[in-house]
C-alpha positions in Angstrom: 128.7 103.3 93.0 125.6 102.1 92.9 123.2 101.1 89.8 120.0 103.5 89.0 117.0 101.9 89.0 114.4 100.5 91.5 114.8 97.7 93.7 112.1 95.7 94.8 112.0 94.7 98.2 108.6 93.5 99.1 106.0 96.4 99.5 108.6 99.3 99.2 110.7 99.8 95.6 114.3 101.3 96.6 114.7 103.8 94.1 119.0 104.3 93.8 120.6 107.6 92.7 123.5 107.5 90.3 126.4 108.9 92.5 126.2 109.3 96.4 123.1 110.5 98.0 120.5 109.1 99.9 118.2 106.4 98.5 114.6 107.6 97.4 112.2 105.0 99.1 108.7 104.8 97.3 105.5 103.1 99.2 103.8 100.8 96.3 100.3 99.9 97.2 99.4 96.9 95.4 96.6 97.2 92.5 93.5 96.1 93.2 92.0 92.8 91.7 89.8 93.0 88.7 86.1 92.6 90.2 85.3 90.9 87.2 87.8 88.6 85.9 85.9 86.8 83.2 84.9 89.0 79.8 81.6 88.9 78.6 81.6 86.7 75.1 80.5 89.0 72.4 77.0 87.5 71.9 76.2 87.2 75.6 74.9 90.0 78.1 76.7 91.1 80.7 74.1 90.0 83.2 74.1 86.6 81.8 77.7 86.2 82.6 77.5 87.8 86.1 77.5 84.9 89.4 74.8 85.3 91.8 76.5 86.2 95.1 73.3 86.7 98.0 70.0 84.6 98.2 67.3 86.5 97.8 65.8 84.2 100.2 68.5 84.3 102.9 67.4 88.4 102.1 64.0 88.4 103.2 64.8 86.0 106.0 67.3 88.8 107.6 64.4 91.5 106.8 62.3 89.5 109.7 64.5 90.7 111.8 65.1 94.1 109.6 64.1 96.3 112.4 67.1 95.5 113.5 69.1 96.6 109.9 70.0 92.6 109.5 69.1 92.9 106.0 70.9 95.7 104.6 74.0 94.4 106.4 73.7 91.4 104.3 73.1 93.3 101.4 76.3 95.4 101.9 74.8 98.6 103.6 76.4 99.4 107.3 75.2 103.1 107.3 71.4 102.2 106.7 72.1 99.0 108.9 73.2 101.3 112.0 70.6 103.5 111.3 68.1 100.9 111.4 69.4 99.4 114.1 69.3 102.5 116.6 65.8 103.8 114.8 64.0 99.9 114.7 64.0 100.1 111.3 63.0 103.5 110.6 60.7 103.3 113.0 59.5 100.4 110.7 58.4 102.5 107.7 62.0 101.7 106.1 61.4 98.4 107.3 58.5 98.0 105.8 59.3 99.8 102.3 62.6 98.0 102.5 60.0 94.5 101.5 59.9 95.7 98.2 63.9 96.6 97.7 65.0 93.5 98.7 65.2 92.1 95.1 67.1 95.5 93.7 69.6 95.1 96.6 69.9 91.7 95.6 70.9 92.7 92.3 73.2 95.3 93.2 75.2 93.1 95.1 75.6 91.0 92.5 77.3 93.8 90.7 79.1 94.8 93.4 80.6 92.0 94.8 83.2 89.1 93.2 81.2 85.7 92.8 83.2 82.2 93.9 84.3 79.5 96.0 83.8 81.5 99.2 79.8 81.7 99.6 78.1 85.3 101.0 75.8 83.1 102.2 77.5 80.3 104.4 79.5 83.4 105.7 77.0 85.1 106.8 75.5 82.3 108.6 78.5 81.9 110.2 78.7 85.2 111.4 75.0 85.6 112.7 75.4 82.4 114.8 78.6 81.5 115.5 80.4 84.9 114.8 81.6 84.9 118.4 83.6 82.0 118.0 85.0 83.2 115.4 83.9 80.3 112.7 83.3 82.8 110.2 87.0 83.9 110.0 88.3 80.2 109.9 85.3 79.7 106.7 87.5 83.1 104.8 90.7 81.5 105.4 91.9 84.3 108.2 92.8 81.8 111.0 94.9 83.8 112.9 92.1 86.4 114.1 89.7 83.7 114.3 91.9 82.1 117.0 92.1 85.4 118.6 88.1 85.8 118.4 87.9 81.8 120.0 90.2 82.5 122.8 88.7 85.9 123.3 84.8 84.0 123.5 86.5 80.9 125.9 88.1 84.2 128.2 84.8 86.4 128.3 83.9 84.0 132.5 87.2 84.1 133.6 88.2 88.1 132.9 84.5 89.2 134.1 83.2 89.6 130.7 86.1 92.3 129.7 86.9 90.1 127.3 84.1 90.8 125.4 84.8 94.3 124.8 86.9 93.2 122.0 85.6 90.1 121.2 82.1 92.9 120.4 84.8 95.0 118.5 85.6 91.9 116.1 81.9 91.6 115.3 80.8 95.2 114.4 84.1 95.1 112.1 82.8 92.0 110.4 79.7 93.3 110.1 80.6 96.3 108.4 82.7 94.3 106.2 81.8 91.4 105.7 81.0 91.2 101.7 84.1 93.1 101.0 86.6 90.6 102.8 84.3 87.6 100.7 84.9 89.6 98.0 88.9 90.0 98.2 89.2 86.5 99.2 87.0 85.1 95.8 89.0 87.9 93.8 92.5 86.5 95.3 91.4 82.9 94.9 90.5 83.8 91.1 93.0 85.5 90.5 95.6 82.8 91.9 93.7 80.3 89.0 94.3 82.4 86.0 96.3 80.6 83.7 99.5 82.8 82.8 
């Protein structure tokens, strides 16, 4: 006879019947990080306690080249950054209306995004020049598909450029994505810090 009560056993809890029967297995997803791990004191204002997490000037140096939707993929928008990118920019009218959002973007993803050790900014960089080489993965800590994005960049001569197929694969995924794996790593790298 077994005990009732769940097991844990990693990411699936073994829930045991009293008696004979089959064990119930229930899938756990894991909870998801605060965003916001520090409380505002009581005399302060939420947006005095809120990190910056984009340069406003790293911003309007992507909207140079916005008819291309570099600046809302910074600022955490892949839809509007495809669009942009297949219409130039909204056939630059966005673009060019898009000059005066840049500072409430900026805000927004201050909001929307976890502040910390991992900069939006440097990663970014990363990823808009070395990105094939996969330097902005080894920056967030993910080593394992930046060594996958590194051999796949040293293969593209020798396999005739099919290498790059996936290699271009990588690099659409990181660029709809970016903030939100700099996000989860600052969150985990917070959260890992909090005294017990």
């Amino acid at each position: 006879m077994s005990n009732a009560g769940p097991v844990p056993t990693g990411r699936l809890t073994v829930i045991r019947p009293v008696g004979t029967g089959p064990a119930i297995v229930e899938k756990h997803a894991f909870k998801k990080i605060p965003a916001k791990i520090q409380k505002p004191r009581a005399n302060q204002q939420p947006e005095e306690n809120m990190g910056h997490t984009h340069s406003i000037l790293i911003g309007y140096l992507a909207w140079v080249f916005g008819f291309t939707g570099a600046h809302r993929f910074y600022y955490g928008r892949p839809v509007s950054g495809t669009i942009y990118f297949f219409t130039l920019g909204l056939l630059g009218i966005g673009w060019l209306i898009d000059l005066f959002l840049i500072p409430s973007m900026n805000r927004s993803c201050d909001h929307r995004y976890e502040p910390g050790e991992v900069s939006y900014d440097v990663a970014w960089l990363l990823l808009a020049w070395l990105g094939y080489f996969g330097v902005d993965r080894f920056y967030l800590g993910k080593v394992g598909t930046g060594l996958i994005e590194l051999s796949l960049a040293i293969l593209v001569p020798w396999t005739f450029g099919l290498s790059a197929i996936p290699l271009a694969f990588f690099q659409l995924y990181d660029l709809w994505t970016m903030n939100e794996q700099i996000s989860e790593v600052n969150c985990r790298i917070a959260y890992t810090r909090q005294p017990v």
